[in-house]
Backbone as a printed PyTorch tensor [residue, N CA C, xyz], in Angstrom:
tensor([[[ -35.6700,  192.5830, -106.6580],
         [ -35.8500,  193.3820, -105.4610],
         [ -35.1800,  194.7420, -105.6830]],

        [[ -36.0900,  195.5310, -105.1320],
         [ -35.4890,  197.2150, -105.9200],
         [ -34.7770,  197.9370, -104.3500]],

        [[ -33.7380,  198.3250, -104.3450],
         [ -33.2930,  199.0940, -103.2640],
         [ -34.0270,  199.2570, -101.8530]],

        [[ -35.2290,  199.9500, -102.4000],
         [ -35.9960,  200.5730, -101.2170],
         [ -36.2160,  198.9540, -100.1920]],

        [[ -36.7560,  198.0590, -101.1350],
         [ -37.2660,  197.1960, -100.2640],
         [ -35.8490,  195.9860,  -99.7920]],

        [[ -34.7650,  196.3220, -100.3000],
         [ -33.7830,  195.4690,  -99.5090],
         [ -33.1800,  196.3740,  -98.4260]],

        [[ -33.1870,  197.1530,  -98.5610],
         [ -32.5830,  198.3680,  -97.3300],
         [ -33.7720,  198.1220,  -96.1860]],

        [[ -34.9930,  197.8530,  -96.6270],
         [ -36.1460,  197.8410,  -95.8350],
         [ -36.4950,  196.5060,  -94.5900]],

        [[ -35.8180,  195.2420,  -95.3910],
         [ -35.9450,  194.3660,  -95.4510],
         [ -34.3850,  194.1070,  -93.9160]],

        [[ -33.1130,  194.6530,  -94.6720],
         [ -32.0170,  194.5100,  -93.8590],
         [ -32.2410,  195.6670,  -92.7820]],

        [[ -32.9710,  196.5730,  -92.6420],
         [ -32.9420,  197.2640,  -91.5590],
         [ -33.6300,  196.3570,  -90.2890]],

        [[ -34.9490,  195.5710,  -90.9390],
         [ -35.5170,  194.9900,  -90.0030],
         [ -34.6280,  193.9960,  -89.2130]],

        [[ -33.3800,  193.3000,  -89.8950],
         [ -32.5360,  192.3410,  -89.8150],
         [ -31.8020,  193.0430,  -88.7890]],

        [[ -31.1130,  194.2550,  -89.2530],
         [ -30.2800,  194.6650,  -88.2400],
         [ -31.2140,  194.5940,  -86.7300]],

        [[ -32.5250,  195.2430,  -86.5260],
         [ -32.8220,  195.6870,  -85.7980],
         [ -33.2590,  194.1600,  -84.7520]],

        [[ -33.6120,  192.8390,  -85.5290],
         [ -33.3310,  191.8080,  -84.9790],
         [ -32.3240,  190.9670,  -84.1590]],

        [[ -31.1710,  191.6760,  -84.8430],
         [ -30.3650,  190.6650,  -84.5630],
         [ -28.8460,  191.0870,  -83.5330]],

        [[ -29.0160,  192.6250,  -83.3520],
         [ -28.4260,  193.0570,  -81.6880],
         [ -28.9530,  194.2570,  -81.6960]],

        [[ -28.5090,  194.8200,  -79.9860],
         [ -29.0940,  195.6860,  -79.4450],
         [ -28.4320,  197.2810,  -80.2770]],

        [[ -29.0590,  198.1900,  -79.7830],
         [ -28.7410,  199.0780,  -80.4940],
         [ -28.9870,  200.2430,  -79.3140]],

        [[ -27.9070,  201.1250,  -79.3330],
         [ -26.6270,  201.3610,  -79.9360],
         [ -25.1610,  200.4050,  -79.6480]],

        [[ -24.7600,  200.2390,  -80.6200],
         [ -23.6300,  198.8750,  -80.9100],
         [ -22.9970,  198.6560,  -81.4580]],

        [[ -21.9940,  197.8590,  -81.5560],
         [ -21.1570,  197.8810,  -82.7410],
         [ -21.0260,  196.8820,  -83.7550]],

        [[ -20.8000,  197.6180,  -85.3050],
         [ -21.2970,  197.1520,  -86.4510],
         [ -19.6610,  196.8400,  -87.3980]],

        [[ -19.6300,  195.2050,  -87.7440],
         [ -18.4560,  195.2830,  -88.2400],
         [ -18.8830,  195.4680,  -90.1510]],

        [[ -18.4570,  196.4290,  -90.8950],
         [ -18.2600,  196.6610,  -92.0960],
         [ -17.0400,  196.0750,  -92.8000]],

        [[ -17.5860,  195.2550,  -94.2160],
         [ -15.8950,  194.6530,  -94.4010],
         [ -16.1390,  194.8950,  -96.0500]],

        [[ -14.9610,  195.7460,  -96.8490],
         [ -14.9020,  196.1740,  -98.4110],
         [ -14.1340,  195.4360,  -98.8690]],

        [[ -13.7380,  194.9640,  -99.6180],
         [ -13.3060,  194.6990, -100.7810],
         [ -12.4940,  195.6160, -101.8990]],

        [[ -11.2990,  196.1970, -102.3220],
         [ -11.3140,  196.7280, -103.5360],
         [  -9.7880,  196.3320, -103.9370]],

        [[  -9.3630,  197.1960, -104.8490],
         [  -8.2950,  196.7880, -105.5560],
         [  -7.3130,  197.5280, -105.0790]],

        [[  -5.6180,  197.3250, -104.6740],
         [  -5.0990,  197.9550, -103.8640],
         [  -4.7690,  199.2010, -104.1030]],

        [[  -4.6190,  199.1110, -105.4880],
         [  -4.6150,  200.8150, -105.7800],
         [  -5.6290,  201.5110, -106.3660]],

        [[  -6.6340,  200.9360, -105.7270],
         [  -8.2540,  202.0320, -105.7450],
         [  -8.2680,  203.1890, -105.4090]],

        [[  -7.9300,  204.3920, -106.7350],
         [  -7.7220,  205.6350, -106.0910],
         [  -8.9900,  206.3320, -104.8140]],

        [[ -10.1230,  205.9040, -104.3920],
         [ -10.6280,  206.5130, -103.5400],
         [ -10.6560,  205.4090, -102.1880]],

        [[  -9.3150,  204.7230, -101.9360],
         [  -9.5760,  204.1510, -100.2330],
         [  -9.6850,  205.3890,  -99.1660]],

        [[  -9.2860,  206.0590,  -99.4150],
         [  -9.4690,  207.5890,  -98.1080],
         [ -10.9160,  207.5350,  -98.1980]],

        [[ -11.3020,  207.7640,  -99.3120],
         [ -12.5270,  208.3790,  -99.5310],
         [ -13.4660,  207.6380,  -98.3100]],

        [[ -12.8640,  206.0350,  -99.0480],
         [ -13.8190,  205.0430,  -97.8590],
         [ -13.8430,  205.3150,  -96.6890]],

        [[ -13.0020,  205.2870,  -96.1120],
         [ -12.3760,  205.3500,  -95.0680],
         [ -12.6710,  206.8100,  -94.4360]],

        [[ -12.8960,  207.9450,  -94.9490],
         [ -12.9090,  209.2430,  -94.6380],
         [ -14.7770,  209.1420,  -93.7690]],

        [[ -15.4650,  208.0990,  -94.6380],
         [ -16.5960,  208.0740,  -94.0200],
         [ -17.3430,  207.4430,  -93.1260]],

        [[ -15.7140,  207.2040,  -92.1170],
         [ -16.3350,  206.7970,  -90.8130],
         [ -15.5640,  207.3470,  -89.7110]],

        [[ -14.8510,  208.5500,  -89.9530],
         [ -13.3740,  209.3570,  -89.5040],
         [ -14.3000,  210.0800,  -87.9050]],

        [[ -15.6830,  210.3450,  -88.2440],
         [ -16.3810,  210.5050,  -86.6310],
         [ -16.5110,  210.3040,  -85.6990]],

        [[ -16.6170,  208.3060,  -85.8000],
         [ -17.0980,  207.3290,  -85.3480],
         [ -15.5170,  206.8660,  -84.3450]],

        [[ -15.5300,  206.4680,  -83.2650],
         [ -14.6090,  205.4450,  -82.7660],
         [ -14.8900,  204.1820,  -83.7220]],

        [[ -13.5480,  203.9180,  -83.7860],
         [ -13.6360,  202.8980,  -85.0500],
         [ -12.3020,  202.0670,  -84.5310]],

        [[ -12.4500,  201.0320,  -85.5110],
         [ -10.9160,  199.5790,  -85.1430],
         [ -10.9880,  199.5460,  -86.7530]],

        [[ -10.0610,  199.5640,  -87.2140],
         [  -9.8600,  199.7400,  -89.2660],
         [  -8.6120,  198.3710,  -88.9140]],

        [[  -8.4330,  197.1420,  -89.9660],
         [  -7.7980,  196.2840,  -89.8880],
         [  -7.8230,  196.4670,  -91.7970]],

        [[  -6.8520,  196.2880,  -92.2770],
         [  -6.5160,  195.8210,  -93.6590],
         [  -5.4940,  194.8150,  -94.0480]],

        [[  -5.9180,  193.7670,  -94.6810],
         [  -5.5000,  192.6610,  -95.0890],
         [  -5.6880,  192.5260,  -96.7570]],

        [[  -3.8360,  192.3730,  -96.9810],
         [  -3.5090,  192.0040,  -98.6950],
         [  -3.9800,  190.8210,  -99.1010]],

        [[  -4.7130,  190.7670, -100.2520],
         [  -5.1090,  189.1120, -100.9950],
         [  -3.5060,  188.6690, -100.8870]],

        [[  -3.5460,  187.2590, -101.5090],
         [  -2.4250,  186.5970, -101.3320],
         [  -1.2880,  187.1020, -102.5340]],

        [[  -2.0490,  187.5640, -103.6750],
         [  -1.5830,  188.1760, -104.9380],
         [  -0.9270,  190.0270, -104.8790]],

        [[  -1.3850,  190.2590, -103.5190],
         [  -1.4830,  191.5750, -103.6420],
         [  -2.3610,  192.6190, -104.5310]],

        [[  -3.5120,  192.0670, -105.2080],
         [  -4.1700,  192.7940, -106.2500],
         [  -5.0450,  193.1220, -105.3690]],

        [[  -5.5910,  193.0300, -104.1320],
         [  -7.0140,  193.7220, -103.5990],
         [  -6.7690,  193.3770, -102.2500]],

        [[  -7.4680,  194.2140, -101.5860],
         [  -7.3100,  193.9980,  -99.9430],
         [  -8.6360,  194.5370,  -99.4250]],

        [[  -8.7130,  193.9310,  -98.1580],
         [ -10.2250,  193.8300,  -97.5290],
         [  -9.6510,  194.7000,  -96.1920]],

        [[ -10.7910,  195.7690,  -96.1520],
         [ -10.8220,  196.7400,  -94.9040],
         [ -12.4580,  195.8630,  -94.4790]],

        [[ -11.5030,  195.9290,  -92.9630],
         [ -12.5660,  195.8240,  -91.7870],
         [ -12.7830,  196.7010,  -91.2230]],

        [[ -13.8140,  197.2350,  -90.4900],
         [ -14.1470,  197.9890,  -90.0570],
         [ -15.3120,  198.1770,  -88.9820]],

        [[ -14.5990,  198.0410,  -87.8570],
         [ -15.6440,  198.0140,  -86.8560],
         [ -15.8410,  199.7190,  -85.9750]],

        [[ -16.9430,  199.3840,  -85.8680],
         [ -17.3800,  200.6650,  -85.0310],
         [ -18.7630,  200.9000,  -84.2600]],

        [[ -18.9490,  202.0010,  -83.3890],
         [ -20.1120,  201.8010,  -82.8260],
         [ -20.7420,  202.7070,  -83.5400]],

        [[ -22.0950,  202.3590,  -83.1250],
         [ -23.7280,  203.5590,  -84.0610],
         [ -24.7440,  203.2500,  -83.2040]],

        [[ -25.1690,  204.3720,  -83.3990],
         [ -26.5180,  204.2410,  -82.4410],
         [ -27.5160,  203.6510,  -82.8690]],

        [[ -28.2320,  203.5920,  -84.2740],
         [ -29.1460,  202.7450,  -84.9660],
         [ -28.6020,  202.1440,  -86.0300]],

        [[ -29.5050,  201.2320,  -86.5760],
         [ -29.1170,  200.5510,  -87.8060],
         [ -29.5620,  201.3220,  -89.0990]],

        [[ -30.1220,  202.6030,  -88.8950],
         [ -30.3620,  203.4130,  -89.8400],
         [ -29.3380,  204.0450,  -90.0950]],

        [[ -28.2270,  203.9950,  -89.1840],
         [ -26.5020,  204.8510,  -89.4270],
         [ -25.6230,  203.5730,  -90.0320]],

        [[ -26.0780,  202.3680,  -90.3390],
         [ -25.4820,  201.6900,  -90.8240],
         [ -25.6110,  201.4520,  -92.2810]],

        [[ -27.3690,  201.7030,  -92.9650],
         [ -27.6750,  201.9610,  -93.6650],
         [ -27.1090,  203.2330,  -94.3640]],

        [[ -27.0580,  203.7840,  -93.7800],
         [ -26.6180,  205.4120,  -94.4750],
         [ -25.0040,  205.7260,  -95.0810]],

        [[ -24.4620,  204.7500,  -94.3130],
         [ -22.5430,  204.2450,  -94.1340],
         [ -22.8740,  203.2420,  -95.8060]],

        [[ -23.5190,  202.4710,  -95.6100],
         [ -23.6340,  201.2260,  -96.5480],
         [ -24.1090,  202.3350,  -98.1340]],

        [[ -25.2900,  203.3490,  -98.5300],
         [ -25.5760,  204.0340,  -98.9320],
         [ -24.2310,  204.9630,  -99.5570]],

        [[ -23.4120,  205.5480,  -99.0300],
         [ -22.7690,  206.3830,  -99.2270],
         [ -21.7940,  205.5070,  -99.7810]],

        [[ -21.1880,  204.1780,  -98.9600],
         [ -19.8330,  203.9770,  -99.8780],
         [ -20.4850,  203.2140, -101.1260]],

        [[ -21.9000,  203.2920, -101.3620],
         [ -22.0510,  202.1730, -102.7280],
         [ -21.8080,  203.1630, -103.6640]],

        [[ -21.9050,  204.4700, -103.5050],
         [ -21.4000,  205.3930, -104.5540],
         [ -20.2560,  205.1150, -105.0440]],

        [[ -19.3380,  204.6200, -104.0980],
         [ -17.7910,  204.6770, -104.8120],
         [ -17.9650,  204.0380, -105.8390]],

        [[ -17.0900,  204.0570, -106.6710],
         [ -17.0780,  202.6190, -107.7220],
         [ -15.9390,  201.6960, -107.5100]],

        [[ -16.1460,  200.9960, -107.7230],
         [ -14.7300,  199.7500, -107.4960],
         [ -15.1410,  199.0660, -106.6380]],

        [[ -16.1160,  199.5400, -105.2440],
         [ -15.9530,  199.1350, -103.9970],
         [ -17.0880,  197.9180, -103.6620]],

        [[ -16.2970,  196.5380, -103.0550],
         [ -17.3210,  195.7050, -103.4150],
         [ -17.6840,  195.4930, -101.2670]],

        [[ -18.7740,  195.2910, -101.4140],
         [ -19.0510,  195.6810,  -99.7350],
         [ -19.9250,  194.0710,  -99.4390]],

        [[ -19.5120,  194.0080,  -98.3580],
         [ -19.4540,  191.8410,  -97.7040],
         [ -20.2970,  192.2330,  -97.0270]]])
């Protein structure tokens, strides 16, 4: 499955499965000293947002939550789009 048609595929999902405009919880994955967590994080600095971060048990990686509201699921797509650029960053 090539990009276009899983983005295509999960938009329809989003658009199934609540109302819109609403709020969308985002949850990453990376390593704790992943030099670009701002970065992540910088790209939702617009949005009213709730940011929760939790250490693995090892301390080697920690998971940002991230809830917030959007008006479509095409702004969720576009959020999802932008942080796959990072590298390191593994997205749930």
């Amino acid at each position: 499955m090539n990009n276009h048609e899983f983005y295509s595929r999960f938009h329809e999902q989003l658009k199934k499965s609540q109302s819109w405009p609403g709020k969308y919880m985002f949850k990453f994955i990376l390593k704790s000293n992943h030099p670009d967590r701002n970065k992540l994080e910088d790209f939702f600095k617009k949005f009213k947002k709730k940011i929760s971060v939790r250490s693995s048990s090892k301390q080697n990686y920690i998971s940002i939550t991230i809830m917030v509201s959007l008006i479509s699921p095409e702004d969720v797509i576009l959020i999802y789009k932008k942080v796959s650029k990072i590298k390191g960053v593994i997205m749930i």
